[in-house]
C-alpha positions, 0 to 999 in steps of 0.5 A: 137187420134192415130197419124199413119202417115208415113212421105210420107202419112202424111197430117196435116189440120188447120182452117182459124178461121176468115172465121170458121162460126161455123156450126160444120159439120166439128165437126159431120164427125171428131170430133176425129180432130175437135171440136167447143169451147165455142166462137163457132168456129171450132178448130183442136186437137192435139194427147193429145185432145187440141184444138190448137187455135192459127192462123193456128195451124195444127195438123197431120190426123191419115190416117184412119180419111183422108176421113172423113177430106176430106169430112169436107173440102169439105162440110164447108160453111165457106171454112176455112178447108186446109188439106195438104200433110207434104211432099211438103207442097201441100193443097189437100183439101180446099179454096187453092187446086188445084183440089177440 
C-alpha cells in the first residue's frame, strides 16, 4: 500500500472493534486499507498489509484511496469508522465528525 500523504493532506482512519458488525462494506469500497480477519471483524492495514488489531490502531490513507475511505465511513451500519486529519487531530468522516 502506497503511503502518499504529505503532512498538511495526511488523514489516518482506525476501526472502533467493539462497535465492528463485521459487515465488511468497508472491506469491498477499500480493501487496500481494510480487511475482515478470521473473528469477523473489520481491521485497518499498515504499509507492510498487516492488520493493526489493537485498540484504536490507525493507519495513514494513501489520498488517492481518501474517497473511497470516506464513502467506507459513511456507509457502515456499525458507524465504527473515524477518519482523521494528521494535522489538528479533527475526525472529518465517522461517529465524532462535525459534519457527516
Amino acid at each position: 500500500m502506497s503511503q502518499q500523504t504529505s503532512g498538511e493532506q495526511a488523514f489516518e482512519v482506525w476501526i472502533d472493534h467493539e462497535l465492528c458488525t463485521g459487515d465488511g462494506i468497508c472491506a469491498q469500497y477499500a480493501p487496500e486499507v481494510f480487511e475482515l480477519d478470521v473473528d469477523g471483524i473489520a481491521y485497518v492495514k499498515d504499509e507492510d498489509d498487516e492488520l493493526l488489531q489493537e485498540p484504536r490502531a490507525a493507519t495513514r490513507i494513501p489520498l488517492e484511496l481518501l474517497p473511497d475511505v470516506a464513502d467506507s465511513a459513511k456507509e457502515c451500519p456499525g458507524e465504527c469508522i473515524h477518519v482523521r486529519r494528521v494535522a489538528d487531530d479533527v475526525e472529518v468522516w465517522g461517529p465524532e465528525a462535525e459534519s457527516a
